[in-house]
N, CA, C and O atoms as CSV, one atom per row, in Angstrom:
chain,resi,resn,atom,element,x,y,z
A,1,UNK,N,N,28.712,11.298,-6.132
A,1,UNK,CA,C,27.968,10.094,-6.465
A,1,UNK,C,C,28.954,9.043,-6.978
A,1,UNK,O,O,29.815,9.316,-7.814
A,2,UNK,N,N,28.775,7.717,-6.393
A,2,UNK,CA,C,29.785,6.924,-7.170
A,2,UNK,C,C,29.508,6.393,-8.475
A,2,UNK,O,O,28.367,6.066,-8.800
A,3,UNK,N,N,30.787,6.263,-9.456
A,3,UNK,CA,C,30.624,5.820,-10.658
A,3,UNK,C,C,30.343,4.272,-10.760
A,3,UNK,O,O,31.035,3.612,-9.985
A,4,UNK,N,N,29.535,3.604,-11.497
A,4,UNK,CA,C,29.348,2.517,-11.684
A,4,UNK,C,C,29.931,2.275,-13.228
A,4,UNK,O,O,29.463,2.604,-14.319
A,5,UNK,N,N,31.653,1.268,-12.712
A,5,UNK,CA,C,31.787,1.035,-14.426
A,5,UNK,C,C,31.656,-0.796,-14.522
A,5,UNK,O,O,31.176,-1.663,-13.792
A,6,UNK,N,N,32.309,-0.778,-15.733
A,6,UNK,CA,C,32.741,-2.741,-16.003
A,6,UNK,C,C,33.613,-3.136,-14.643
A,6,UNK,O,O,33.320,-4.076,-13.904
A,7,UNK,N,N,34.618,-2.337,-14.475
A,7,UNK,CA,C,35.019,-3.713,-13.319
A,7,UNK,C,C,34.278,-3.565,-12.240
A,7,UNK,O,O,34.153,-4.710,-11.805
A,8,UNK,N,N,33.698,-2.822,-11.530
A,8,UNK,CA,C,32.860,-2.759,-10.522
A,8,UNK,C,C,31.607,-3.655,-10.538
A,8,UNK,O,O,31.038,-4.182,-9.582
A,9,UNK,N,N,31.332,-3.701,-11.763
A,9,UNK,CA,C,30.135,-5.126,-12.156
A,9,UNK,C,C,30.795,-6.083,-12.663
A,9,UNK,O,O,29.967,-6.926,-13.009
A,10,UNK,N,N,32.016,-6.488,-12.945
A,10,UNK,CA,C,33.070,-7.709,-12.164
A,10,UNK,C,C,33.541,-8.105,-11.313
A,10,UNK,O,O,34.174,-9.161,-11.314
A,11,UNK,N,N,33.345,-7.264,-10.197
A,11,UNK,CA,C,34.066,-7.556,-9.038
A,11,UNK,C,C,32.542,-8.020,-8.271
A,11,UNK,O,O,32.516,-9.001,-7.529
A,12,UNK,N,N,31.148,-7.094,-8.580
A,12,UNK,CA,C,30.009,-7.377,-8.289
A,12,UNK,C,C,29.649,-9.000,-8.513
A,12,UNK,O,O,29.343,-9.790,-7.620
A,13,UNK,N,N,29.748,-9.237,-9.715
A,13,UNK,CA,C,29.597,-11.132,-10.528
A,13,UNK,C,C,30.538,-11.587,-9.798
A,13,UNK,O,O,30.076,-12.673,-9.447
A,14,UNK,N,N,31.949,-11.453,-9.145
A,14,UNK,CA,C,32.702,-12.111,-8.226
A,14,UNK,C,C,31.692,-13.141,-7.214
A,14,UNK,O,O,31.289,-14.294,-7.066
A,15,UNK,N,N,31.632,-11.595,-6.602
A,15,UNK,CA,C,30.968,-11.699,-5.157
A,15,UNK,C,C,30.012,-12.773,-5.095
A,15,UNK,O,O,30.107,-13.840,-4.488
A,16,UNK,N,N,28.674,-12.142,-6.124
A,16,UNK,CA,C,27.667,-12.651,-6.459
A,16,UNK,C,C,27.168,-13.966,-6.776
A,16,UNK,O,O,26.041,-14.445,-6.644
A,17,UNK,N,N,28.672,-14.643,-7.398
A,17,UNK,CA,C,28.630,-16.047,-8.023
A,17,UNK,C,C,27.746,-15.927,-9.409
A,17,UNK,O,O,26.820,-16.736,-9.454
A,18,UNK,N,N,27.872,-15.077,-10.518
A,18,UNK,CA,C,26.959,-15.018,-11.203
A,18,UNK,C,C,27.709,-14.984,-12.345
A,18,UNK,O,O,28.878,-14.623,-12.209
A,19,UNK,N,N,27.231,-15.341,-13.696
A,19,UNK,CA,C,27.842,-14.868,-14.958
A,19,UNK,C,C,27.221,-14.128,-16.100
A,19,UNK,O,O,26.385,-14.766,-16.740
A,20,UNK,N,N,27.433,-13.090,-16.419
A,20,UNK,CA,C,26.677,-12.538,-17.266
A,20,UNK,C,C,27.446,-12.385,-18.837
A,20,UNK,O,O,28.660,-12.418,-19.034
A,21,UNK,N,N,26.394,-12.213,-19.842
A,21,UNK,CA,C,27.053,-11.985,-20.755
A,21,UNK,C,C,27.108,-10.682,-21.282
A,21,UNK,O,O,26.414,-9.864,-20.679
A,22,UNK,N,N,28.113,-10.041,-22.794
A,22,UNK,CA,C,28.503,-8.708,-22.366
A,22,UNK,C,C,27.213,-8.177,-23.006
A,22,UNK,O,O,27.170,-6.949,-23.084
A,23,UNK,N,N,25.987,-8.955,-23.556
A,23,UNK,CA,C,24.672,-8.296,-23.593
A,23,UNK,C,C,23.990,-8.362,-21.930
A,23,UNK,O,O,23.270,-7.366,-22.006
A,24,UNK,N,N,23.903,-8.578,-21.362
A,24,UNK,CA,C,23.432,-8.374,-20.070
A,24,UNK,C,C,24.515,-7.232,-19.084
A,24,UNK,O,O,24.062,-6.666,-18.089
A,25,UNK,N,N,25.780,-7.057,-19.492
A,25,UNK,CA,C,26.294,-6.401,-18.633
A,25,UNK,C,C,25.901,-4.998,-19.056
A,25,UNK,O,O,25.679,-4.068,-18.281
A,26,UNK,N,N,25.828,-4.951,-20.749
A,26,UNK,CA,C,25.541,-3.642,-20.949
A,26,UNK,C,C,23.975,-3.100,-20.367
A,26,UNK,O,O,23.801,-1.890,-20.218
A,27,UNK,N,N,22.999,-3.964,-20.092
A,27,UNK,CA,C,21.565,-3.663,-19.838
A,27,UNK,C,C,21.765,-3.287,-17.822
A,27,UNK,O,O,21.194,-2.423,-17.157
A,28,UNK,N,N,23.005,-4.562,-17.286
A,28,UNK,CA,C,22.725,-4.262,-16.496
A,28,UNK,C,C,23.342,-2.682,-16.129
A,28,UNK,O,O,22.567,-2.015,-15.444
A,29,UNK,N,N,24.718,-1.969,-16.524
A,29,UNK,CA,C,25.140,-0.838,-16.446
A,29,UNK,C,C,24.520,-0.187,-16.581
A,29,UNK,O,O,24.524,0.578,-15.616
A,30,UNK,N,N,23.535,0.196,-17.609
A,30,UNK,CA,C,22.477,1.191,-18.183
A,30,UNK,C,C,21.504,1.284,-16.785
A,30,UNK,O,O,21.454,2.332,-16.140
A,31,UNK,N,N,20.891,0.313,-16.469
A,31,UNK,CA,C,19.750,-0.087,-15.235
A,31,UNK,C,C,20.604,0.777,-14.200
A,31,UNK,O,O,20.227,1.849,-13.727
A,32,UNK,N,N,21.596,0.256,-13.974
A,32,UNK,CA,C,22.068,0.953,-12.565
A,32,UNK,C,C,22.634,2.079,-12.533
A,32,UNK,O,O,22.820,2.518,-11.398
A,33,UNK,N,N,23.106,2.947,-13.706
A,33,UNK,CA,C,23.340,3.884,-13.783
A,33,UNK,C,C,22.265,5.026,-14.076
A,33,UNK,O,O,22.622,6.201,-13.986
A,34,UNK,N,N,20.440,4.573,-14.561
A,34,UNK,CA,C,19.680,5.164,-14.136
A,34,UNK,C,C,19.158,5.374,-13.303
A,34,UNK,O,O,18.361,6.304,-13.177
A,35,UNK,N,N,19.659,4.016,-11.929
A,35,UNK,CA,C,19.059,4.024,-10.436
A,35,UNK,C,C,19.993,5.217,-9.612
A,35,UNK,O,O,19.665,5.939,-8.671
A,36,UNK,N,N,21.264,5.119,-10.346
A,36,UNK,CA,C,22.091,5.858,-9.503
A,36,UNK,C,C,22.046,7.236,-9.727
A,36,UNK,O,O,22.632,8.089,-9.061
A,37,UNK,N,N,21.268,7.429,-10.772
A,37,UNK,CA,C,20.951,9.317,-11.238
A,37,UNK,C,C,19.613,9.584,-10.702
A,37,UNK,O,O,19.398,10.794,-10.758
A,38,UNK,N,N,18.467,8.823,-10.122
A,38,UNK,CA,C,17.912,9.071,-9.416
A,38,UNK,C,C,17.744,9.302,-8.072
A,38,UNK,O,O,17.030,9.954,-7.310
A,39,UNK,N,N,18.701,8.497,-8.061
A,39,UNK,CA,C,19.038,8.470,-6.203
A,39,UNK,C,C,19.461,9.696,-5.976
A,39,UNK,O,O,19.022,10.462,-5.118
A,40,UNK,N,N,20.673,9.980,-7.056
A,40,UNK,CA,C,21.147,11.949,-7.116
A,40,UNK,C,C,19.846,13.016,-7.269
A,40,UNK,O,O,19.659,13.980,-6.526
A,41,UNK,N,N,19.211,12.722,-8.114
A,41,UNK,CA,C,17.864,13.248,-7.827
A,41,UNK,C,C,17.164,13.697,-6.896
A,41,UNK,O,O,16.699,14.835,-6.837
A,42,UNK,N,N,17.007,12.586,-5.884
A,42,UNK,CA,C,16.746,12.339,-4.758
A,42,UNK,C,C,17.462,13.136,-3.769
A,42,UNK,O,O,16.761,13.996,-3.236
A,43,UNK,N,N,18.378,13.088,-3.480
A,43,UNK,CA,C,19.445,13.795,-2.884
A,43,UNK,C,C,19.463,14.777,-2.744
A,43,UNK,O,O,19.905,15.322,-1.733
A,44,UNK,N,N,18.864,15.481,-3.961
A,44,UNK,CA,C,18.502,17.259,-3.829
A,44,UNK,C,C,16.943,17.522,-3.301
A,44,UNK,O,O,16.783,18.743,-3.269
A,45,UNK,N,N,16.038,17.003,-2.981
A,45,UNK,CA,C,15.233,17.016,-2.426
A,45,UNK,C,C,15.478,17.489,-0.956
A,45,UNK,O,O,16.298,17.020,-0.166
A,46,UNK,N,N,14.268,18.902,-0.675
A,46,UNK,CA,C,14.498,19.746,0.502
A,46,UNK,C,C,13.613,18.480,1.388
A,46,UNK,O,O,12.536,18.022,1.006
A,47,UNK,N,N,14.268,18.099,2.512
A,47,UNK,CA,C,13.606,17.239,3.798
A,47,UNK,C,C,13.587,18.366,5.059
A,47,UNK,O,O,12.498,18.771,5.464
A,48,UNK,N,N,14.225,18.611,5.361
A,48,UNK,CA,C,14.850,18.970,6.805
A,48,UNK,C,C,13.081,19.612,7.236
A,48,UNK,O,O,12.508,18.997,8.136
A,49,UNK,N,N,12.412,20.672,6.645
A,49,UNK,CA,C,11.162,20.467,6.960
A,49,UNK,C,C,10.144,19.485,7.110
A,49,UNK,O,O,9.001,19.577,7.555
A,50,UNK,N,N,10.797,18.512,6.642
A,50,UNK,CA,C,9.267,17.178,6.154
A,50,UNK,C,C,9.234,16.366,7.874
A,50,UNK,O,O,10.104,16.035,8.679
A,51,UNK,N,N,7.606,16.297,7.831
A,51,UNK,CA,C,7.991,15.406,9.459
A,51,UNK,C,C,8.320,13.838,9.175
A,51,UNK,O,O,8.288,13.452,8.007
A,52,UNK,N,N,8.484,13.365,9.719
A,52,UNK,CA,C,8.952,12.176,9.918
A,52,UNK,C,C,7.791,11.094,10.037
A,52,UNK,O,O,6.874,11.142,10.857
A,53,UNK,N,N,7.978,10.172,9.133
A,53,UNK,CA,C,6.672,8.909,9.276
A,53,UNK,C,C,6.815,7.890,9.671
A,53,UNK,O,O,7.500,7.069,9.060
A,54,UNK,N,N,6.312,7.660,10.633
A,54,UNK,CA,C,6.904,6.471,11.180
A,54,UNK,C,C,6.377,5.314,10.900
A,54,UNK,O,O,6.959,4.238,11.037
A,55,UNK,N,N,4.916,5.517,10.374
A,55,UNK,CA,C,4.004,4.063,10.101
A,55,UNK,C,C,3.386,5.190,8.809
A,55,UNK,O,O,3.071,6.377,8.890
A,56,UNK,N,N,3.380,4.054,7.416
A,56,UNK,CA,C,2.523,5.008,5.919
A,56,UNK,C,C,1.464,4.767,6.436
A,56,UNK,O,O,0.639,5.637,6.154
A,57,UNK,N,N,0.986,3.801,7.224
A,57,UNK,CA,C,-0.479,4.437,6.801
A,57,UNK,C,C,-1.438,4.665,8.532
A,57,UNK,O,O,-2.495,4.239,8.998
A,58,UNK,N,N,-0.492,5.432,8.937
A,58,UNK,CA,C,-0.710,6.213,10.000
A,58,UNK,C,C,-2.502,6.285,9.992
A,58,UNK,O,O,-3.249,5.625,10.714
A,59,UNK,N,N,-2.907,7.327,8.910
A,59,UNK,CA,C,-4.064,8.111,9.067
A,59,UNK,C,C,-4.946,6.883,8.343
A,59,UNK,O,O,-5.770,7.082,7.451
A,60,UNK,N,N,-4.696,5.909,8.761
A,60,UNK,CA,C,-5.853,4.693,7.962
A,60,UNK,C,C,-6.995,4.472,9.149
A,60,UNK,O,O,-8.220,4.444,9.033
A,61,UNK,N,N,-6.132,4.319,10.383
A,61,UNK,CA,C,-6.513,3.913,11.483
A,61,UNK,C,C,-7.634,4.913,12.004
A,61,UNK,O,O,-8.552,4.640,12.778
A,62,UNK,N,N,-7.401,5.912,11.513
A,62,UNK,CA,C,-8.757,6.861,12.105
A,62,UNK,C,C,-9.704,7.099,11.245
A,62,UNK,O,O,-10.335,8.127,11.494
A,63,UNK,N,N,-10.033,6.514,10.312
A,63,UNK,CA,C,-11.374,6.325,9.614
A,63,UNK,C,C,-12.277,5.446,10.189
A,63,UNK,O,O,-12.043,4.497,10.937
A,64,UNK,N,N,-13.348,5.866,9.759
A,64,UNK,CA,C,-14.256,5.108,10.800
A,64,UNK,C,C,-15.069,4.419,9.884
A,64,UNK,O,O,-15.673,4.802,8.883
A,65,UNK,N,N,-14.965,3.361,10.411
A,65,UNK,CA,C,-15.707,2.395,10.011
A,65,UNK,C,C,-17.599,1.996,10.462
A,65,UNK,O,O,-18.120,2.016,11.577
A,66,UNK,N,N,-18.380,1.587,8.787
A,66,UNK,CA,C,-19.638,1.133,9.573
A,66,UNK,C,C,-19.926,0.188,10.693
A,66,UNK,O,O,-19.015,-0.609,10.920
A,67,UNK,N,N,-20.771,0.117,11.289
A,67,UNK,CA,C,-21.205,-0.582,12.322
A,67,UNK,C,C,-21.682,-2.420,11.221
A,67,UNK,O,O,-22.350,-2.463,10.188
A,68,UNK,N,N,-21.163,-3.400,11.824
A,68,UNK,CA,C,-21.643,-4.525,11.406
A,68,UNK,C,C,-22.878,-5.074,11.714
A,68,UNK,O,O,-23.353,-5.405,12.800
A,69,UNK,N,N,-23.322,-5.119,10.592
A,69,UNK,CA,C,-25.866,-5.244,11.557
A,69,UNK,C,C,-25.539,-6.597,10.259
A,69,UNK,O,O,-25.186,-6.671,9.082
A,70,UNK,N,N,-25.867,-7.365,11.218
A,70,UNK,CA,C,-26.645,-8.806,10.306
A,70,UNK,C,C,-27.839,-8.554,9.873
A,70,UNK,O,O,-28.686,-8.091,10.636
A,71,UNK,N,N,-28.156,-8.874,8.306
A,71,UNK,CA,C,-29.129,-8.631,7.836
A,71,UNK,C,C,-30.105,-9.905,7.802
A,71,UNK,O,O,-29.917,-10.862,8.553
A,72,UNK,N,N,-30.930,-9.865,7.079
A,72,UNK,CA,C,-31.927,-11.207,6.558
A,72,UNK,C,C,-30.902,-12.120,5.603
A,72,UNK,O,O,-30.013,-11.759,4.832
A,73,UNK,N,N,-31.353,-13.360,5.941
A,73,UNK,CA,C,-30.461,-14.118,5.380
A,73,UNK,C,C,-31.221,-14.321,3.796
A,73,UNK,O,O,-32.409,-14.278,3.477
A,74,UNK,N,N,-29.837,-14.584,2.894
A,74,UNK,CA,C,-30.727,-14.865,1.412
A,74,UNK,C,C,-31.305,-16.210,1.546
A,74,UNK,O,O,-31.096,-17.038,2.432
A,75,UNK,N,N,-32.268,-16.308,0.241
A,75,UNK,CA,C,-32.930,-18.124,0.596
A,75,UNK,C,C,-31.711,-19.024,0.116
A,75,UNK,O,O,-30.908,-18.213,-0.346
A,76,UNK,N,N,-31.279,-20.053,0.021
A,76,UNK,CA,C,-30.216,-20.467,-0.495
A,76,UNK,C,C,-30.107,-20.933,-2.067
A,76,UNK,O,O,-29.184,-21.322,-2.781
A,77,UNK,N,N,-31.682,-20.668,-2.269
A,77,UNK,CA,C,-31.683,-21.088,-4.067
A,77,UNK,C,C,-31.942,-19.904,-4.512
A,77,UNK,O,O,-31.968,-19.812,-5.739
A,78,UNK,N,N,-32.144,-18.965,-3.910
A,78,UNK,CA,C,-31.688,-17.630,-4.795
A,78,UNK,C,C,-29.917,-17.492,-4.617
A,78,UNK,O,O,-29.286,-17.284,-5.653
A,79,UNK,N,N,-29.185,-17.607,-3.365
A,79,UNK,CA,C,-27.806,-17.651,-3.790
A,79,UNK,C,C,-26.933,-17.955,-4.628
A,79,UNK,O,O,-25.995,-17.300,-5.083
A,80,UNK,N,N,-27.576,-19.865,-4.981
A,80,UNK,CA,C,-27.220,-20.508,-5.582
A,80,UNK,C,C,-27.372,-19.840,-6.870
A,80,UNK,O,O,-26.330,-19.922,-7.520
A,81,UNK,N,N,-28.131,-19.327,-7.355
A,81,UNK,CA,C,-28.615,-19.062,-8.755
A,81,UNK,C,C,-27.438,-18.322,-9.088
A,81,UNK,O,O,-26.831,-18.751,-10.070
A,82,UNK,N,N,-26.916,-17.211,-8.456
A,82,UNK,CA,C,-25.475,-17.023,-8.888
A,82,UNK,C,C,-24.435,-17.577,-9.265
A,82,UNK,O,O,-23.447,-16.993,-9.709
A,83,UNK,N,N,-24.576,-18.830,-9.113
A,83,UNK,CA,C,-23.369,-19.619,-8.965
A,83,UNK,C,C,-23.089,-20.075,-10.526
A,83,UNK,O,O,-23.961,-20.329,-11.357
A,84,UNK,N,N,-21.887,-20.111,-10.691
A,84,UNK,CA,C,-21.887,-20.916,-12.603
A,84,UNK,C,C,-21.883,-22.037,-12.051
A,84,UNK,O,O,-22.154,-22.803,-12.976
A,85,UNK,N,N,-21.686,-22.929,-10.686
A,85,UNK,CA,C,-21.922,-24.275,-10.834
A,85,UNK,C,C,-21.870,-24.773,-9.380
A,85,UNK,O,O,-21.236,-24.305,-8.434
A,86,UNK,N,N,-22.744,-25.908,-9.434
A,86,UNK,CA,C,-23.230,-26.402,-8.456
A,86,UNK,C,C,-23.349,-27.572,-8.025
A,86,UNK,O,O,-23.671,-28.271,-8.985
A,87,UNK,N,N,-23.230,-28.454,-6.686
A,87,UNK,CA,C,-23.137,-29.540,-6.394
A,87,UNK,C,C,-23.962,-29.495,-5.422
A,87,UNK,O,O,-23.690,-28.643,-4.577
A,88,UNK,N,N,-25.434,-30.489,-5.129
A,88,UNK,CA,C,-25.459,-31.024,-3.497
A,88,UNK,C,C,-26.341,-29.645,-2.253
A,88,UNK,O,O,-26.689,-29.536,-1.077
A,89,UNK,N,N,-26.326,-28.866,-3.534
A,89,UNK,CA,C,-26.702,-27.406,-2.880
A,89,UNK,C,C,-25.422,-26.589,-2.222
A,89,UNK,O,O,-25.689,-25.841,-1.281
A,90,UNK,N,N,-24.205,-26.677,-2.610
A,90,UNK,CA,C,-22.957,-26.140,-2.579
A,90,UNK,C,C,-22.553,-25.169,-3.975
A,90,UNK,O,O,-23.179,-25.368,-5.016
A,91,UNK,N,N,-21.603,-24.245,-3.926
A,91,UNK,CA,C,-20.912,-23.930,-5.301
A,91,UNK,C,C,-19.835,-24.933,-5.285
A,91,UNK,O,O,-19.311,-25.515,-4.335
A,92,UNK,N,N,-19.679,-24.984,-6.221
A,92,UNK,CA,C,-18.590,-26.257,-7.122
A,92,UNK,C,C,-17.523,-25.110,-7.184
A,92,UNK,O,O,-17.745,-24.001,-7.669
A,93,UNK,N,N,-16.454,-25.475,-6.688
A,93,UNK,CA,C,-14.936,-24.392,-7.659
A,93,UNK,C,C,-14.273,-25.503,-7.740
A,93,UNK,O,O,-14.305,-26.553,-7.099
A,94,UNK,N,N,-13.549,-25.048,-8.791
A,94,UNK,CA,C,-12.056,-25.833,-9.796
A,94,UNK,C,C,-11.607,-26.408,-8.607
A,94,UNK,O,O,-12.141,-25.881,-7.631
A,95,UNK,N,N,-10.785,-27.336,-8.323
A,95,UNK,CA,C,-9.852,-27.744,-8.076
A,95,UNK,C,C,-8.578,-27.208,-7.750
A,95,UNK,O,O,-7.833,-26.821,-8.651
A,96,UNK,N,N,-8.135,-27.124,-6.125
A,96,UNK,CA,C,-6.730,-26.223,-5.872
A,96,UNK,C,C,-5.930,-26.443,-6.033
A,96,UNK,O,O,-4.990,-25.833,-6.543
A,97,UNK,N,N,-6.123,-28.103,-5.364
A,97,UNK,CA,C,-5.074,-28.705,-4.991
A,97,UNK,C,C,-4.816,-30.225,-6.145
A,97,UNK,O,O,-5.766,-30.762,-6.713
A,98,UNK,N,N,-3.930,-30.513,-6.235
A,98,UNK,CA,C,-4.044,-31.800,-7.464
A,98,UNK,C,C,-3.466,-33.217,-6.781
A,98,UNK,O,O,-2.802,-33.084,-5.754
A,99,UNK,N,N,-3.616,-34.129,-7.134
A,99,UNK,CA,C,-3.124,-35.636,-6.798
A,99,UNK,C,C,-1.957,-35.443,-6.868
A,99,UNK,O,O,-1.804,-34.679,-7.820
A,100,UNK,N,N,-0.849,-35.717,-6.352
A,100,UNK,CA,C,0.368,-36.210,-6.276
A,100,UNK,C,C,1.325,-37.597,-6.346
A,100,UNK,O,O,2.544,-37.515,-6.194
């Protein structure tokens, strides 16, 4: 596994164009030296049995779905009555977009 020390996360801030200070270098060493003991982690994990996935959510696609039936329509002042607010016989919402 490779070691992650200080100059390697100097030569990294090189590259990077970045500057850190030596409170951030120590948070960032710590961070990546727990990513890098997991990855070892990882590493020991038995695969060679596991099949291969090519799409996660493979088995989504074969659920079956209800049939779409249009029902009775609601009256529109019972809809409305849900609404916290109202215009014109419309719902009112906030504002998305603003003046510029």
């Amino acid at each position: 596994m490779p070691h992650f020390d200080r100059d390697t996360l100097r030569s990294l801030q090189q590259l990077c164009r970045i500057d850190c200070s030596a409170e951030e270098q120590d948070d960032i060493l710590q961070s990546l030296s727990r990513i890098l003991k997991y990855v070892e982690a990882l590493n020991t994990v038995e695969t060679c049995t596991a099949q291969p996935c090519d799409y996660v959510l493979n088995g989504m696609g074969k659920r079956e779905l209800r049939e779409d039936i249009v029902g009775e329509i609601m009256p529109r002042e019972q809809f409305l009555s849900n609404a916290p607010d109202q215009i014109a016989g419309m719902i009112r919402v906030p504002p998305v977009l603003k003046n510029l």
